[in-house]
KEVO-811181 format. One record per residue (C-alpha): residue number from 1; y, z, x. Coordinates in Angstrom, 1 decimal. Last residue first. Example, Ala and Ser with C-alpha at 12.3 -4.5 7.8 and 13.67 -1.06 7.14 Angstrom:
BEGIN
+-----+--------+--------+--------+
: seq :     py :     pz :     px :
+-----+--------+--------+--------+
:   2 :   -1.1 :    7.1 :   13.7 :
:   1 :   -4.5 :    7.8 :   12.3 :
+-----+--------+--------+--------+
//
This chain:
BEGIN
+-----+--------+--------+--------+
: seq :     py :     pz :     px :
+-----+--------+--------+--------+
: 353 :  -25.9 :   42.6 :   -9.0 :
: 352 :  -24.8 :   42.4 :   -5.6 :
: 351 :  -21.8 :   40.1 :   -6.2 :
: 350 :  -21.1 :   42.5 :   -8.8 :
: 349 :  -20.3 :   45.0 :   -6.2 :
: 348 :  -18.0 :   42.6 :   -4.2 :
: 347 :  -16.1 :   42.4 :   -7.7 :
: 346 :  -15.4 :   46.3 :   -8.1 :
: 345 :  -14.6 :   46.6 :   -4.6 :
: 344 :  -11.9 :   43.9 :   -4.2 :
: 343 :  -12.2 :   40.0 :   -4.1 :
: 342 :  -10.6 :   39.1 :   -7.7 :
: 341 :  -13.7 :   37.6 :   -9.7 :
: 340 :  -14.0 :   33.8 :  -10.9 :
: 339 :  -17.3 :   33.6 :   -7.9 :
: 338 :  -16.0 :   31.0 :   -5.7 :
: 337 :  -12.8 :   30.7 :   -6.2 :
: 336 :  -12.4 :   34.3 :   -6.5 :
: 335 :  -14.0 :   34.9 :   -3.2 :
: 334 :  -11.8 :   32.2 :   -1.6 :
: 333 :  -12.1 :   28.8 :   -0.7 :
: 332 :  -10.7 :   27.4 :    2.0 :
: 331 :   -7.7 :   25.6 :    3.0 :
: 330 :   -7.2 :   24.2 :    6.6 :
: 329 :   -4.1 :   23.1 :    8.6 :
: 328 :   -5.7 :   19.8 :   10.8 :
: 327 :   -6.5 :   21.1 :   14.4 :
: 326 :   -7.2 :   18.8 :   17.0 :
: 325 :  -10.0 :   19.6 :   20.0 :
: 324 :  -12.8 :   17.8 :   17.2 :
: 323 :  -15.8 :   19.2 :   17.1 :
: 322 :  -15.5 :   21.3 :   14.1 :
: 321 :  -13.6 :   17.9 :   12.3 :
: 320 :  -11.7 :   18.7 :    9.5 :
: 319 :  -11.4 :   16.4 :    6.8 :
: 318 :  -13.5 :   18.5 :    4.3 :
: 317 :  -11.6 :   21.1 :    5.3 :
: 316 :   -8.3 :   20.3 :    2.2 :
: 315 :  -10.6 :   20.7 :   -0.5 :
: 314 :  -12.5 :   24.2 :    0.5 :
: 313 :   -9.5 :   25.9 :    0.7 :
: 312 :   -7.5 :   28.0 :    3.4 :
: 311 :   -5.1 :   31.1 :    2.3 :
: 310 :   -1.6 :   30.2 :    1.9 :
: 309 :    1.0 :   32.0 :    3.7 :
: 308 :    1.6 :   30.4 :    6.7 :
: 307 :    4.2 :   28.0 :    6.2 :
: 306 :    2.5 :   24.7 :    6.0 :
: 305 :    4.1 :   21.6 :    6.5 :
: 304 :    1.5 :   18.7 :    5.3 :
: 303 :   -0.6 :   17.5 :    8.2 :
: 302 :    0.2 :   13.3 :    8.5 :
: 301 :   -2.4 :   12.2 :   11.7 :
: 300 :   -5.9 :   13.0 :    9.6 :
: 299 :   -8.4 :   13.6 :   11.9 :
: 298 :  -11.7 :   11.0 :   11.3 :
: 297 :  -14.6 :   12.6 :    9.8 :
: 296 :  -17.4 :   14.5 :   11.0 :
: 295 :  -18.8 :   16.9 :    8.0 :
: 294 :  -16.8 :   20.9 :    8.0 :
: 293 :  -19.3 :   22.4 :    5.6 :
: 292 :  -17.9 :   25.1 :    2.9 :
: 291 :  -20.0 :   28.2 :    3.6 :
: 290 :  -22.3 :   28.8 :    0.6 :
: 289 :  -22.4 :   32.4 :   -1.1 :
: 288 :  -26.0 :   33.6 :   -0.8 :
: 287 :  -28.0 :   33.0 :   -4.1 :
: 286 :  -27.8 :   36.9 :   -4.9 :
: 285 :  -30.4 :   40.0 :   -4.8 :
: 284 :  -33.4 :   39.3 :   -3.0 :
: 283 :  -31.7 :   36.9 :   -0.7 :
: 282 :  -28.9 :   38.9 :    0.1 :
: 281 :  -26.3 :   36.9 :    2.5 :
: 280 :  -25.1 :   38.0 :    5.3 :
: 279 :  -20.8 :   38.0 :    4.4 :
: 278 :  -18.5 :   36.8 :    5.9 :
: 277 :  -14.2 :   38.1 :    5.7 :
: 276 :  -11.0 :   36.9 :    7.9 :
: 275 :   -7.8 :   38.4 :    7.2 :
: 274 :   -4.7 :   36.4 :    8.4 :
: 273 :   -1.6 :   37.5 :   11.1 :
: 272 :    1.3 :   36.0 :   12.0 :
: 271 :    2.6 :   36.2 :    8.4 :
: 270 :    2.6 :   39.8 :    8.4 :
: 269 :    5.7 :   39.8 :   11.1 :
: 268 :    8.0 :   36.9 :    9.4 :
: 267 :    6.7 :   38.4 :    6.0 :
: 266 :    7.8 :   41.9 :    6.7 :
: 265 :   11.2 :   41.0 :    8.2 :
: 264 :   11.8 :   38.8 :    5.0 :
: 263 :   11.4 :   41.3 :    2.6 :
: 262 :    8.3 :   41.6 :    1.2 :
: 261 :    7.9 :   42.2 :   -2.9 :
: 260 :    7.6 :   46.0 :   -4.2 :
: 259 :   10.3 :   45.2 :   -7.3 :
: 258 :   12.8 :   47.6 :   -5.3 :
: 257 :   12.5 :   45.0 :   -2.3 :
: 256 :    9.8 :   45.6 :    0.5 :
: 255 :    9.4 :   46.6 :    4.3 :
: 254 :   13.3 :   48.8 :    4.6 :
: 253 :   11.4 :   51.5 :    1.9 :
: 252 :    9.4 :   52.4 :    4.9 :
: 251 :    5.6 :   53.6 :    5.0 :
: 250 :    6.2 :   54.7 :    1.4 :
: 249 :    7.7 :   51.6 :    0.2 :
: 248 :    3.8 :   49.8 :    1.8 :
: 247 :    1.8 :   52.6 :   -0.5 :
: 246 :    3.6 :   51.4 :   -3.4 :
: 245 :    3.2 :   48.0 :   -2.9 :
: 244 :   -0.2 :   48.6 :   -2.3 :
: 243 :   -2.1 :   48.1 :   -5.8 :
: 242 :    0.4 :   45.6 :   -7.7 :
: 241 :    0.9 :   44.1 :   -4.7 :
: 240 :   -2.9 :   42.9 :   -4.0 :
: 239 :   -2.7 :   38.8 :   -4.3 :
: 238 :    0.8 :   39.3 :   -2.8 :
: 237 :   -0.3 :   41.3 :    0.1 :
: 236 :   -3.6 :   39.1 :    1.1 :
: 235 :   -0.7 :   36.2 :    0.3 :
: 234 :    1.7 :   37.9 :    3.3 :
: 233 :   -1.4 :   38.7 :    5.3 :
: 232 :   -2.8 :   35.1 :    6.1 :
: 231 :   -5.9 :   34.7 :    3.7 :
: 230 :   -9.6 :   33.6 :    5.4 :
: 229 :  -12.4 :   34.4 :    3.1 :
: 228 :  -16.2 :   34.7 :    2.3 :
: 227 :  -17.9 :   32.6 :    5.0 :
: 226 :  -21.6 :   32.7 :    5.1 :
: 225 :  -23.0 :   34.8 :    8.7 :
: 224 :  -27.0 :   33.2 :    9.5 :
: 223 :  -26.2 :   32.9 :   12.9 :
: 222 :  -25.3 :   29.2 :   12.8 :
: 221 :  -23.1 :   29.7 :    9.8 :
: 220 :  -21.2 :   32.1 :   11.9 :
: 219 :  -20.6 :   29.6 :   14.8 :
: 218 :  -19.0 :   26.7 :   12.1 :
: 217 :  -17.0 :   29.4 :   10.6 :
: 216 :  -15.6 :   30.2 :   13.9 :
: 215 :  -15.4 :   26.8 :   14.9 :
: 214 :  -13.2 :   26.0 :   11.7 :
: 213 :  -11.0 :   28.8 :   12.6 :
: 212 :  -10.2 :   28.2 :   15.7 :
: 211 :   -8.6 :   31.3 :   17.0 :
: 210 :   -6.1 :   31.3 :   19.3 :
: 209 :   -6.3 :   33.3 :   22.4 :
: 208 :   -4.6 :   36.6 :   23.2 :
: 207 :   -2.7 :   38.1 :   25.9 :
: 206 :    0.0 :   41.0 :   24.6 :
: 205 :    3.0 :   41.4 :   26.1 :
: 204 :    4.4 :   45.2 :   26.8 :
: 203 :    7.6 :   47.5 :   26.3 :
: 202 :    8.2 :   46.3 :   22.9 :
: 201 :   11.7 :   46.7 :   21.0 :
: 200 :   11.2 :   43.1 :   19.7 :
: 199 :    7.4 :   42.1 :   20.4 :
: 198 :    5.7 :   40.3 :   22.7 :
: 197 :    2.9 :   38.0 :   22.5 :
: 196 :    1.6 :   35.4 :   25.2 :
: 195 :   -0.7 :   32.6 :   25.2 :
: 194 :   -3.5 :   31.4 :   26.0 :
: 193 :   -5.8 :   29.0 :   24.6 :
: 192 :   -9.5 :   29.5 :   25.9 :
: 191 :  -11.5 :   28.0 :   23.2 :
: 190 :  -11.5 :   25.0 :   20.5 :
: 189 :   -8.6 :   23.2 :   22.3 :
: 188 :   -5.8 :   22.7 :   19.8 :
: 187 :   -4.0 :   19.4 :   21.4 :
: 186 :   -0.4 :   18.6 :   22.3 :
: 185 :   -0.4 :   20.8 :   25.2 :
: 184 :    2.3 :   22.8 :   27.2 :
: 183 :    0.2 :   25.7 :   29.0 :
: 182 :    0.7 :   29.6 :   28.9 :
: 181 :    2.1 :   29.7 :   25.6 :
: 180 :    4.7 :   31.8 :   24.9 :
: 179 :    5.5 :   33.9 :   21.6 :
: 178 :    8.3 :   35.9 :   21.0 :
: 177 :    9.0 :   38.3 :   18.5 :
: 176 :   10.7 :   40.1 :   15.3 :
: 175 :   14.3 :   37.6 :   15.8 :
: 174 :   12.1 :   35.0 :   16.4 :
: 173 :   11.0 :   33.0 :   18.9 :
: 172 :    7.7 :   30.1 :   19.6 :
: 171 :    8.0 :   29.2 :   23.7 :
: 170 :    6.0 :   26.2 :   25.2 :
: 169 :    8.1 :   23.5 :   24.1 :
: 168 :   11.8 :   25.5 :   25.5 :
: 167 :   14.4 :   25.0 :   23.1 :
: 166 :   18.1 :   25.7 :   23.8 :
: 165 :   19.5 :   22.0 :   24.3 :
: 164 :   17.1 :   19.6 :   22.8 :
: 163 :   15.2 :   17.4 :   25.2 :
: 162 :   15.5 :   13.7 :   24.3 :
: 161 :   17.8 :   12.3 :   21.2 :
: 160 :   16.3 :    9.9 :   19.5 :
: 159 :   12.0 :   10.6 :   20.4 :
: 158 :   13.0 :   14.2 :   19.9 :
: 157 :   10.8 :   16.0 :   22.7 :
: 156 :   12.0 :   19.6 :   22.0 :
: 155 :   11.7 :   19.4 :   18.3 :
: 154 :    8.4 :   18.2 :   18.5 :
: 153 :    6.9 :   21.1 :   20.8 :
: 152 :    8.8 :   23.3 :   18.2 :
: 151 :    7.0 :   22.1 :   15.2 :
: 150 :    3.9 :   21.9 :   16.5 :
: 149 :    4.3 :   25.6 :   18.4 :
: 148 :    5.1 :   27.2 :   14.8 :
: 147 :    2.2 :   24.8 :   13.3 :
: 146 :   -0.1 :   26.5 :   15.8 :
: 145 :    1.3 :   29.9 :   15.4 :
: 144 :    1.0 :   29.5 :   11.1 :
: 143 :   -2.8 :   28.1 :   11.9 :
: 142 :   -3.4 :   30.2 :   14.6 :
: 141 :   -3.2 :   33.7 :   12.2 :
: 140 :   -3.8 :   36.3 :   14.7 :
: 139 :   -6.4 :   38.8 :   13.8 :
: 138 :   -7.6 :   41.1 :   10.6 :
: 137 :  -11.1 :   42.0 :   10.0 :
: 136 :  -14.2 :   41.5 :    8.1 :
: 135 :  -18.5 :   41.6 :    8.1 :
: 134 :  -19.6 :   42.3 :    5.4 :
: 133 :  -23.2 :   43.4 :    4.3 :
: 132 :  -25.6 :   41.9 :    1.8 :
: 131 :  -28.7 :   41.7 :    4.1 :
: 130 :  -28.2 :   44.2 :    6.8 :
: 129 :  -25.4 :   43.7 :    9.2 :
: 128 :  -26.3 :   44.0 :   13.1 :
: 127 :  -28.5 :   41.1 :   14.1 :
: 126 :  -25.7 :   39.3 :   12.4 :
: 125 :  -22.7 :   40.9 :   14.2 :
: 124 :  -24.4 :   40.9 :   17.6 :
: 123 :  -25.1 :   37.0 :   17.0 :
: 122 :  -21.6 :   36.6 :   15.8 :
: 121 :  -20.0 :   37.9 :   19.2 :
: 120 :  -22.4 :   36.1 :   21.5 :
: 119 :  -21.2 :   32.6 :   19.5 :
: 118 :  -17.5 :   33.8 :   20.6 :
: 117 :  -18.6 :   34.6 :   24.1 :
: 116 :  -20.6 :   31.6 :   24.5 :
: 115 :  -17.2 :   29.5 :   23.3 :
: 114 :  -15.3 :   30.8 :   25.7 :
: 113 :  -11.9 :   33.0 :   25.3 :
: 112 :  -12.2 :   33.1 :   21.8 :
: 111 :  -13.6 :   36.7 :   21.9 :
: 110 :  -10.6 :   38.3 :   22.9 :
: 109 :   -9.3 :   36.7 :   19.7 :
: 108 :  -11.1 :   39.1 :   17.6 :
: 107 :   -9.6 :   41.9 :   19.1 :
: 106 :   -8.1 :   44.3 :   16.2 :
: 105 :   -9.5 :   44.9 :   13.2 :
: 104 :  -13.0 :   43.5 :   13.7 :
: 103 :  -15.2 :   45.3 :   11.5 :
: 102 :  -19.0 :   45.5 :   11.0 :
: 101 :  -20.1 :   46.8 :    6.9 :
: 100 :  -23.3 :   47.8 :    5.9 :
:  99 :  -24.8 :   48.5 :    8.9 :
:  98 :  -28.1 :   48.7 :   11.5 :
:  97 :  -27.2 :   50.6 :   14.6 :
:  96 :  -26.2 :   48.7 :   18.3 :
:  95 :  -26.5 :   46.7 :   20.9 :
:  94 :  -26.5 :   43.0 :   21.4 :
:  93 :  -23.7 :   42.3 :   24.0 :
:  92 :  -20.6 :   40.8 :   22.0 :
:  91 :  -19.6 :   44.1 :   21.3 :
:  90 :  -18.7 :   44.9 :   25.3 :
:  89 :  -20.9 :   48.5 :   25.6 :
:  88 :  -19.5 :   52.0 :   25.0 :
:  87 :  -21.2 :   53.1 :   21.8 :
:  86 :  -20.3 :   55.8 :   19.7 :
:  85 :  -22.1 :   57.4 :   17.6 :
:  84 :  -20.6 :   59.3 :   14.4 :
:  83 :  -21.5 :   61.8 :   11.6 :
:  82 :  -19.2 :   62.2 :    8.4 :
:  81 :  -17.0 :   64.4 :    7.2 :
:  80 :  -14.4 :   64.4 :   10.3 :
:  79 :  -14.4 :   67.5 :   12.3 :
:  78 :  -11.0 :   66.8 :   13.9 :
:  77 :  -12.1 :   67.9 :   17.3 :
:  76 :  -15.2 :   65.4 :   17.0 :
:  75 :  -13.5 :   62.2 :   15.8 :
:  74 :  -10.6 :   62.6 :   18.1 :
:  73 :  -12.9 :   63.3 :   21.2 :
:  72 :  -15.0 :   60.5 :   20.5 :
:  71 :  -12.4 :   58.1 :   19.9 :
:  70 :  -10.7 :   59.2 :   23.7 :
:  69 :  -14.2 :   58.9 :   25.0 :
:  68 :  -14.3 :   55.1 :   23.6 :
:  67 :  -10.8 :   54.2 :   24.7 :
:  66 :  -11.5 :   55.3 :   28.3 :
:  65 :  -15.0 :   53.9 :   28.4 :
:  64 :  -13.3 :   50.1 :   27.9 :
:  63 :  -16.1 :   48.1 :   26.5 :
:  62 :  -15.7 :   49.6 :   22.8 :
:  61 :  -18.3 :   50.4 :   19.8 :
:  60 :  -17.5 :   53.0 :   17.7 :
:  59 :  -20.5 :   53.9 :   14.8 :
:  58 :  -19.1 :   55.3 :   11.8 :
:  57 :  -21.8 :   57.3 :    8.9 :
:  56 :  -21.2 :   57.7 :    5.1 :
:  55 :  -18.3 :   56.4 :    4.3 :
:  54 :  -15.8 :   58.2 :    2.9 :
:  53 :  -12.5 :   55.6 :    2.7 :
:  52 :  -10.7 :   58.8 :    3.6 :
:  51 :  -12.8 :   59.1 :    6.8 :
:  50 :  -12.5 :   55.8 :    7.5 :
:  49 :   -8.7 :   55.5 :    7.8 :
:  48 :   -8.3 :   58.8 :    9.9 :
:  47 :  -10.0 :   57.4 :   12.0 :
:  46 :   -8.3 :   53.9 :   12.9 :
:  45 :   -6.4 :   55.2 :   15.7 :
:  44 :   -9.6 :   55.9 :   17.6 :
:  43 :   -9.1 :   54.9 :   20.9 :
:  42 :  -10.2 :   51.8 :   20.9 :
:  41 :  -12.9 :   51.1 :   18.0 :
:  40 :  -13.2 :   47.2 :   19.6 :
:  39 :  -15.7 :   46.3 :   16.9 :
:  38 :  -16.3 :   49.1 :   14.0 :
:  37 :  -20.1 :   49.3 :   13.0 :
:  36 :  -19.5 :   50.7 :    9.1 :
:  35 :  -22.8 :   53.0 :    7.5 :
:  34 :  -21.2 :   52.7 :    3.8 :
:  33 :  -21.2 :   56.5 :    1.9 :
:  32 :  -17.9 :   55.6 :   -0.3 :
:  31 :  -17.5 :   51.4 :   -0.5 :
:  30 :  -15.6 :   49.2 :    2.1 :
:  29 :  -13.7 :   45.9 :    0.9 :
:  28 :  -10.8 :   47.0 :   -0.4 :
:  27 :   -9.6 :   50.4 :    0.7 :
:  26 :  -10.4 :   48.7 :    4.2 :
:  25 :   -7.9 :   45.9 :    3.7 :
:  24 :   -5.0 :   48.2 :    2.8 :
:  23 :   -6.0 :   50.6 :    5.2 :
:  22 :   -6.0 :   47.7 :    8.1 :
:  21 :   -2.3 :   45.9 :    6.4 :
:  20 :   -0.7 :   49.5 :    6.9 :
:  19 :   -1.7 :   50.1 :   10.4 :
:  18 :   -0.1 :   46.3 :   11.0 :
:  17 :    3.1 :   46.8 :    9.1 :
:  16 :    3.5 :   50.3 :   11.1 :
:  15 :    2.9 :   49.0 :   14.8 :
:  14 :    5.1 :   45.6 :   13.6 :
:  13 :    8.3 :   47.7 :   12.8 :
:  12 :    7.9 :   49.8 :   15.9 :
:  11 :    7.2 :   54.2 :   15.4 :
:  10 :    3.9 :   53.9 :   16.7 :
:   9 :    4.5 :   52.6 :   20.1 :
:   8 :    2.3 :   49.4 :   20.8 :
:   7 :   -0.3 :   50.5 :   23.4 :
:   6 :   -0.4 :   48.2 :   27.2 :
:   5 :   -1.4 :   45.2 :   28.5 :
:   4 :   -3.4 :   44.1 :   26.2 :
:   3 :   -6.7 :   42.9 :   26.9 :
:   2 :   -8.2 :   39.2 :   27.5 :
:   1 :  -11.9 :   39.7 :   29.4 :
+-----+--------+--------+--------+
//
């Protein structure tokens, strides 16, 4: 299995942007006294976050044993206010304790490595949530990386003037990180595309896969799992600034401008990453929200320019292909598209209703 090579140090610029965007997101979606199944727990740097979002029982599940003991240990010797199991057993196995809420905060790509892992993944998730739960997270955005790649890939193969000085094909940089592909292809294969992620200041790479977000909504139908959302970070943050932008000045006053909007450090690093949110549907208590259908249709050569802040819409998948190996920028729906509600605690409650 894809891990990182090593533990972000907590004091970095994208360490601090990324802790903040998890609270954020949990504050949001997870209700007081919720039983939450967190995916990839590690060692237990998100505690702290459940136990102010007071729910009302955490279950850790972790293949690495270390990571898992190390959660354990945190969760006990702090006497946090709720009881917790943990679990270490590779999430996609099926394993676990009914709940209301399963999260993904950190490793969903890890999964994309095969398409049975993936599909092993949403099972566990399924046979986990009860009817009406959530299951969300936060991982690399592939659309923005993809289109970062696309754009660089073309530059470096100018059909006028050759190979560009300075630009290597395989090799996405910025003055927050670097991103290198492990192979130089034109296509978006649906599983198993490498590449590398390192960070300015960082010690360590990361090694993830890209997500294919149509096949992953595509898989979770298939289990039962309706898509809710997917919003890169930077809109998530817009959509919710009047709530966090507060919160975010008090992490560092160098991540927004006086009037709480990101500065461009903040959206180079956010905008790599997207939420992703499903929901089992209820049917004793809601028509279950319906997961935009990706038909077969022919892939459409001319992509507008995206820039990786818009969340994807229901118009602009219908000429996606799941099947197909290239991948058309998506827009789909989201919550308050399909409901008129702002997607936030108040609204996922009248879901239920």
């Amino acid at each position: 299995m894809i891990s990182s090579s090593g533990h972000q140090r907590t004091d970095s610029t994208h360490y601090r942007l990324y802790e903040f965007a998890k609270t954020a997101l949990i504050k949001i979606i997870v209700s007081p006294y919720a039983t939450v199944c967190d995916f990839y727990c590690g060692a237990g740097i998100d505690t702290d976050k459940w136990d102010d979002s007071q729910i009302g029982h955490y279950i850790g599940i972790d293949g690495f044993s270390a990571g898992v003991n190390e959660a354990r240990d945190i969760w006990e010797n702090h006497k946090k206010g709720c009881p917790a199991d943990f679990c270490n057993v590779d999430p996609c196995v099926d394993k676990g304790i009914p709940a209301d809420i399963v999260c993904c905060l950190q490793h969903l790509q890890f999964c994309f490595e095969t398409e049975e892992r993936a599909k092993s993944l949403l099972r566990n998730v399924s046979s986990l949530l009860r009817p009406g739960g959530y299951f969300f997270g936060i991982t690399p955005d592939s659309s923005t990386i993809w289109a970062k790649y696309q754009k660089n890939f073309e530059a470096s193969h100018n059909r006028v003037g050759g190979m560009k000085p300075n630009i290597v094909p395989n090799c996405i940089r910025s003055e927050n990180y670097m991103i290198t592909f492990e192979v130089e292809e034109e296509k978006f294969p649906l599983f198993g595309k490498k590449y590398q992620l390192k960070f300015a200041n960082g010690n360590n790479s990361e090694i993830h896969c890209l997500v294919h977000f149509p096949s992953l909504i595509r898989l979770a139908r298939e289990v039962g799992l309706e898509y809710v959302e997917i919003q890169n970070l930077t809109e998530f943050y817009e959509d919710n600034r009047a709530q966090f932008a507060g919160m975010l000045h008090n992490v560092s006053p160098d991540f927004v401008d006086p009037r709480g909007r990101l500065l461009p450090r903040s959206i180079d690093i956010l905008g790599l990453y997207t939420t992703f949110i499903f929901q089992k549907p209820d049917p004793d208590i809601t028509p279950p929200i319906m997961t935009p259908r990706t038909p077969e249709a022919t892939y459409f050569p001319e992509e507008p320019e995206w820039q990786g802040s818009s969340r994807r819409r229901q118009s602009s998948i219908k000429g996606a292909d799941p099947q197909s190996s290239h991948f058309p920028i998506q827009e789909l729906p989201s919550l308050a598209d399909l409901t008129g509600l702002p997607f936030g605690r108040q609204s996922a409650r009248k879901l239920n209703e």
